[in-house]
VMD Tcl script that draws the C-alpha trace (Angstrom):
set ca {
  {154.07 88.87 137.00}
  {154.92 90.42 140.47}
  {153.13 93.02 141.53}
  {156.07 95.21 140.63}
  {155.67 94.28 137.07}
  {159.61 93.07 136.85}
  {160.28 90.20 134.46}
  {161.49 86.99 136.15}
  {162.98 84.01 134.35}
  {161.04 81.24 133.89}
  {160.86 77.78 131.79}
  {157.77 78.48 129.34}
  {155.79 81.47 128.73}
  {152.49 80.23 127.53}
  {150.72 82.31 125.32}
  {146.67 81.59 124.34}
  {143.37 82.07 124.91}
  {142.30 82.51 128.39}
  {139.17 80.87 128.84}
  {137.07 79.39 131.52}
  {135.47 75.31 130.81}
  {132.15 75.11 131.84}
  {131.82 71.09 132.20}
  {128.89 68.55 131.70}
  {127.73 65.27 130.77}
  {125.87 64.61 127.58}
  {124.64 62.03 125.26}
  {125.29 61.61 121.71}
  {121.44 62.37 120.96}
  {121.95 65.70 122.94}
  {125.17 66.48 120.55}
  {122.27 65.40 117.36}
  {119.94 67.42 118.56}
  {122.58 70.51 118.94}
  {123.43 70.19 115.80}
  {127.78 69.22 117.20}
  {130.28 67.78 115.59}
  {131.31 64.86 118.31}
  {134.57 65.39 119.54}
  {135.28 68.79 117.53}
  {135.74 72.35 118.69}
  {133.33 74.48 116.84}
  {133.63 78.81 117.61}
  {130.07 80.02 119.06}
  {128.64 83.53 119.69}
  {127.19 85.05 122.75}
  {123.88 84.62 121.28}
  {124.37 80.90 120.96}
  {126.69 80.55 123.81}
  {123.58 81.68 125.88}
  {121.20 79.00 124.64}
  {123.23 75.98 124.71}
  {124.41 76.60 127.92}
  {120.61 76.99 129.21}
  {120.18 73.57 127.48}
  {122.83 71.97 129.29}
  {122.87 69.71 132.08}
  {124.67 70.78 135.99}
  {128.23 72.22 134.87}
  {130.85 72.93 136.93}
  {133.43 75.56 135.97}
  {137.12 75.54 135.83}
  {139.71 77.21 134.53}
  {141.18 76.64 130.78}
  {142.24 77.32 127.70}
  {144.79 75.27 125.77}
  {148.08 76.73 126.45}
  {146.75 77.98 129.53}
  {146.03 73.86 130.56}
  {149.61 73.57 129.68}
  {151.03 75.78 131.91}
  {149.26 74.99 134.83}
  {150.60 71.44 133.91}
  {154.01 72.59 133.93}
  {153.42 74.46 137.23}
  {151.91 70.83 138.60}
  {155.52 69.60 137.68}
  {157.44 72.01 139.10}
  {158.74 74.15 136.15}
  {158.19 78.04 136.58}
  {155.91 79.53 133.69}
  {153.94 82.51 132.78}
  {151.25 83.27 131.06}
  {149.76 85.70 128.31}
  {146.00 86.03 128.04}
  {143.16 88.45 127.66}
  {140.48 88.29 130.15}
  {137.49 91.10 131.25}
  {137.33 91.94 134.91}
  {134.14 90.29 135.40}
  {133.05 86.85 137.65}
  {134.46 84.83 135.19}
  {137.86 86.38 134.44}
  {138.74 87.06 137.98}
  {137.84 83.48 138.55}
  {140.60 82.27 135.64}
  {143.14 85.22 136.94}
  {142.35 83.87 140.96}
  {142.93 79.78 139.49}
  {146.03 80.27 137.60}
  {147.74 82.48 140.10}
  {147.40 79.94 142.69}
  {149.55 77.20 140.72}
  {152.63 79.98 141.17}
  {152.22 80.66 137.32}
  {152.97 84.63 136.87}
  {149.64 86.34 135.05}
  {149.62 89.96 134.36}
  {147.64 90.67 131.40}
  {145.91 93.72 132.21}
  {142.08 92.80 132.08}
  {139.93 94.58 130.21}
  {137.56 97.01 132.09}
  {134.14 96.08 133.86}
  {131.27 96.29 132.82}
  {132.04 95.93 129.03}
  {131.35 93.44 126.20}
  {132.35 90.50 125.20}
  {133.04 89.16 128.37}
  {135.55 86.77 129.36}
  {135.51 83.89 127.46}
  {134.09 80.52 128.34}
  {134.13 76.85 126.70}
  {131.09 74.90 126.98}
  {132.62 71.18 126.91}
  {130.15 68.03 126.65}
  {131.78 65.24 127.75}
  {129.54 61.65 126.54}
  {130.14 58.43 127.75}
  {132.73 57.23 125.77}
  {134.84 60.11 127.54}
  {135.21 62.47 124.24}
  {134.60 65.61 124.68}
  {133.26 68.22 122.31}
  {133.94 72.17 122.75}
  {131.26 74.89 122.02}
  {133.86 77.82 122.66}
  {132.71 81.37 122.81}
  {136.22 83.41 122.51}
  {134.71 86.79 124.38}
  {137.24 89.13 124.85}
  {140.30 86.52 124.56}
  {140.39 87.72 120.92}
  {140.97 91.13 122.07}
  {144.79 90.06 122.99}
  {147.16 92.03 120.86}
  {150.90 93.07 120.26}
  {150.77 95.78 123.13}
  {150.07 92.88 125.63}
  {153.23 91.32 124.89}
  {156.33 92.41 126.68}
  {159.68 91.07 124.52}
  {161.44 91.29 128.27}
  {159.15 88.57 129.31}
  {159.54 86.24 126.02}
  {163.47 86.66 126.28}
  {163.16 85.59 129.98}
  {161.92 82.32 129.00}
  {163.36 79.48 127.74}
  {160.71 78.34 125.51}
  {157.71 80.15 124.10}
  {154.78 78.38 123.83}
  {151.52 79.20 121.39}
  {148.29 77.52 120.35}
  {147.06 77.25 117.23}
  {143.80 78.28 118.29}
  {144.67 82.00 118.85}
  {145.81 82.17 114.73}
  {141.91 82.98 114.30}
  {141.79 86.81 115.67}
  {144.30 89.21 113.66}
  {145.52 90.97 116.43}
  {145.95 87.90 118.51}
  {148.15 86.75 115.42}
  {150.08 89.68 115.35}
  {150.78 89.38 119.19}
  {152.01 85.94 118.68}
  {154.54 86.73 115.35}
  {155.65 89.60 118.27}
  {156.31 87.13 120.49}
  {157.95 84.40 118.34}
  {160.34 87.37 116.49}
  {161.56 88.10 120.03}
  {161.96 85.10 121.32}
  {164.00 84.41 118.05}
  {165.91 87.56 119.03}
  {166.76 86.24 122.41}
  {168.28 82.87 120.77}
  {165.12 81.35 122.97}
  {162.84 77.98 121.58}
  {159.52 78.29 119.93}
  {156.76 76.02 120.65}
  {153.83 75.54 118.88}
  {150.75 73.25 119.03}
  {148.37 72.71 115.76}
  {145.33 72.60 118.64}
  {143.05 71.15 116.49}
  {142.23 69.66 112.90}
  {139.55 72.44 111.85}
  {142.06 74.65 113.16}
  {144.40 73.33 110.56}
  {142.39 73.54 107.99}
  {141.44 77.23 108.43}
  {145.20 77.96 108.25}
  {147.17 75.15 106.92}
  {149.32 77.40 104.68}
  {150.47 80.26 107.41}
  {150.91 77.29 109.85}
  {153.61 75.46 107.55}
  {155.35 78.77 106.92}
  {155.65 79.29 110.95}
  {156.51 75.68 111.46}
  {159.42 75.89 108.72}
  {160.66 79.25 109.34}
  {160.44 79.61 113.25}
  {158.78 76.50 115.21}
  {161.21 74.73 117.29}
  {159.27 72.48 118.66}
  {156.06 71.12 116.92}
  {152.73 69.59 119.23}
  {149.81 67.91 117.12}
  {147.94 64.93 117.43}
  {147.27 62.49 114.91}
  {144.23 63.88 113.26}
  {145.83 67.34 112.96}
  {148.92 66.24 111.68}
  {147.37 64.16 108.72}
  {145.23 67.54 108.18}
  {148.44 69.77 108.18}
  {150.02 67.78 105.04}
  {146.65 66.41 103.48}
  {147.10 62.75 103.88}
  {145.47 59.54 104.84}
  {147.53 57.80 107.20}
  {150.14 58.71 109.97}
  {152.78 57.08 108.34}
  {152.67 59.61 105.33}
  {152.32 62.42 107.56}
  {155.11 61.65 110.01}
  {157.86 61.48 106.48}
  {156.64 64.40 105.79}
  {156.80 66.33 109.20}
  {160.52 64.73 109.40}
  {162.66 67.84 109.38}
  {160.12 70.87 109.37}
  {161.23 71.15 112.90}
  {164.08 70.62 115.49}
  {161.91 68.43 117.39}
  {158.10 67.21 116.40}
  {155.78 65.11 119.37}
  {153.31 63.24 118.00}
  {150.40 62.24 120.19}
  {148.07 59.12 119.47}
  {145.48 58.60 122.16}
  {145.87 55.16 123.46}
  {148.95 54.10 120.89}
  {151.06 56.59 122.67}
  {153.19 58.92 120.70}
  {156.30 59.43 118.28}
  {158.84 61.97 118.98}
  {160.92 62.77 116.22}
  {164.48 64.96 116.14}
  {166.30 65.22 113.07}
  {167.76 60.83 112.83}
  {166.18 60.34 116.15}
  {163.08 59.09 116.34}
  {161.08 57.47 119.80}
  {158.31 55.46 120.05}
  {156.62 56.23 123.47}
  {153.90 53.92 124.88}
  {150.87 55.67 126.62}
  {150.91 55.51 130.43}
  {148.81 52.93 131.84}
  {145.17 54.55 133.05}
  {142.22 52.63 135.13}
  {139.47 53.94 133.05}
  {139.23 56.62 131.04}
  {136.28 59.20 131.98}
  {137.28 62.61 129.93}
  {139.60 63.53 127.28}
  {139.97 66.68 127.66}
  {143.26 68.46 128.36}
  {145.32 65.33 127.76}
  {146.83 66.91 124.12}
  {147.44 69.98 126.52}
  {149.21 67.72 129.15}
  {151.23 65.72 127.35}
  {152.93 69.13 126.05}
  {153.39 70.10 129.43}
  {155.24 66.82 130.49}
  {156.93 67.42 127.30}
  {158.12 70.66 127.86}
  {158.80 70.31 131.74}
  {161.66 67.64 130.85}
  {163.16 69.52 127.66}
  {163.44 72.83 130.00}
  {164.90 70.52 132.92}
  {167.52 68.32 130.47}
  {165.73 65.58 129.82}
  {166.36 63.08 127.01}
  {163.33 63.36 124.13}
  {162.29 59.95 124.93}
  {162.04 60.65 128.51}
  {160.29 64.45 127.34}
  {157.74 61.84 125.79}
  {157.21 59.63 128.77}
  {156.77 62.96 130.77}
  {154.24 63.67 128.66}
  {152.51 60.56 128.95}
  {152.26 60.65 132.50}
  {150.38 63.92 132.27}
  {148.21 63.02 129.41}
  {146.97 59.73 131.66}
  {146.62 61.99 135.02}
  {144.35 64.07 133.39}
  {142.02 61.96 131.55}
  {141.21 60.02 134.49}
  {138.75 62.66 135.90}
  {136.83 65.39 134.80}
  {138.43 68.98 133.72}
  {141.61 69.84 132.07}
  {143.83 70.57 134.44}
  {145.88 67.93 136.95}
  {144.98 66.58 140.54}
  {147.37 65.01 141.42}
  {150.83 66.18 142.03}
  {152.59 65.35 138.45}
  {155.84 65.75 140.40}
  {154.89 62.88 142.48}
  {153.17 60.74 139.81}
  {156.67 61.77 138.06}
  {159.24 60.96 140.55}
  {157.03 57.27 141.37}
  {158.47 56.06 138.09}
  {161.61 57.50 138.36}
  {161.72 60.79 135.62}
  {162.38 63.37 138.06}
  {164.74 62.55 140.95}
  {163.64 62.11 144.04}
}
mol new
graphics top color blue
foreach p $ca { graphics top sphere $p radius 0.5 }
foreach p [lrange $ca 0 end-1] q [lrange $ca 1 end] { graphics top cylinder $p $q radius 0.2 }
display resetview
């Protein structure tokens, strides 16, 4: 927010962990020998946060966090967002305060003090050749986010709400998040949520269905996560059974695209054309920014889904989750956002 602390309309206030990626190259033998589960996000303490990151190779450091990726997506667009996260005032967090404030997004959280533990919290991410990516995330003081951080002005303010799965893990983070979606409900405002990851899922499958069926608007997951949500074996099962648990469900399938689904609608959407493919990171948290950027701008689902495509395939073409290149641009080049 402003300095003055008044509440400003925007598109999406993102709500999630705010985190800082600390990047690097690995093999799978280095992932073996680590004892990681290839393409997974696995939780980490300080303790082992420490040692892997002394065993990794040169990293470089920018900002992140899931929802946090999305709105500076959103921001890339053009779409006004905000952003709720819990961050210490130490190197790191002023570094992920200093990054996000300079895409325009508005960022008060107050940070927790100096000098104190857990400090702000950072995601190791080992990125192989084949371009997956697997997250050693140590949450730090991110779990420290709570109901008093969450101002219902702000949520009414915005036209969507948008929360990741992965803050369901801390109980006060969870609490801050059923404050935000019961006043965003209040304001006649969209939810958004995104399942964030398949271990995620299955840590909270049941609450997650409740939310989705009593107050998700608008559901993210990929295909992995959605077959975990409803226990089954192929995408087809899972996407009958999705049909209807929300006003509007995006589907996201790596190189096959995605489905968008809206009570008879349904869209297939192909992926966006990429030269080569050198980290996937981010492009789950991109697409829902492309996503979101044309349903707060009136945009047709199907082009909401090619929106999101074009994000997904900026983002995976380098290293880092967060975009480059004007999405605007990349956006008005093939004609979804007038020029």
């Amino acid at each position: 927010m402003p300095a003055n602390d008044r509440t400003v309309p925007v598109d999406v206030i993102g709500i999630g962990n705010a985190i800082v990626d600390v990047l690097a190259r690995a093999d799978d033998a280095f992932l073996a020998a680590h004892g990681l589960a290839k393409g997974a996000m696995t939780l980490i303490d300080a303790a082992q946060a420490h040692a892997l990151y002394a065993a990794m190779g040169p990293g470089t450091e920018k900002s992140g966090g899931s929802a946090a990726n999305t709105i500076a997506g959103l921001a890339s667009f053009g779409g006004t967002a905000s952003f709720v996260g819990k961050v210490r005032d130490d190197q790191l967090g002023r570094i992920f305060a200093h990054d996000i404030g300079a895409l325009g997004v508005q960022f008060a959280t107050p940070m927790a003090a100096p000098g104190g533990e857990p400090a702000t919290a950072r995601c190791l991410v080992l990125v192989t050749p084949d371009a997956q990516r697997t997250m050693c995330t140590f949450l730090g003081v991110s779990v420290d986010l709570g109901p008093g951080d969450i101002r219902e002005e702000d949520v009414a303010a915005a036209q969507v709400t948008y929360l990741e799965g992965y803050l369901w893990d801390p109980q006060e983070a969870k609490a801050a998040m059923r404050k935000a979606v019961s006043a965003a409900k209040a304001a006649g405002r969209r939810v958004a949520f995104t399942l964030s990851d398949a271990f995620c899922v299955d840590r909270h499958r049941a609450e997650f269905l409740d939310l989705i069926a009593s107050d998700v608007d608008v559901l993210f997951a990929n295909e992995a996560e959605i077959k975990s949500l409803y226990q089954v074996d192929t995408f087809d099962a899972a996407l009958q059974k999705v049909r209807g648990h929300a006003e509007i469900v995006a589907l996201t399938r790596s190189e096959k695209g995605s489905v968008v689904l809206s009570g008879d609608e349904v869209h297939v959407i192909d992926a966006a054309p990429v030269r080569q493919v050198v980290d996937t990171t981010g492009a789950g948290d991109l697409y829902a920014a492309g996503f979101l950027y044309g349903l707060t701008h009136g945009a047709g689902l199907a082009d909401c889904g090619r929106l999101g495509s074009v994000a997904a395939a900026e983002v995976i073409q380098h290293i880092g989750a967060r975009p480059e290149t004007s999405l605007a641009d990349l956006a008005r080049a093939q004609g979804l956002i007038a020029r």
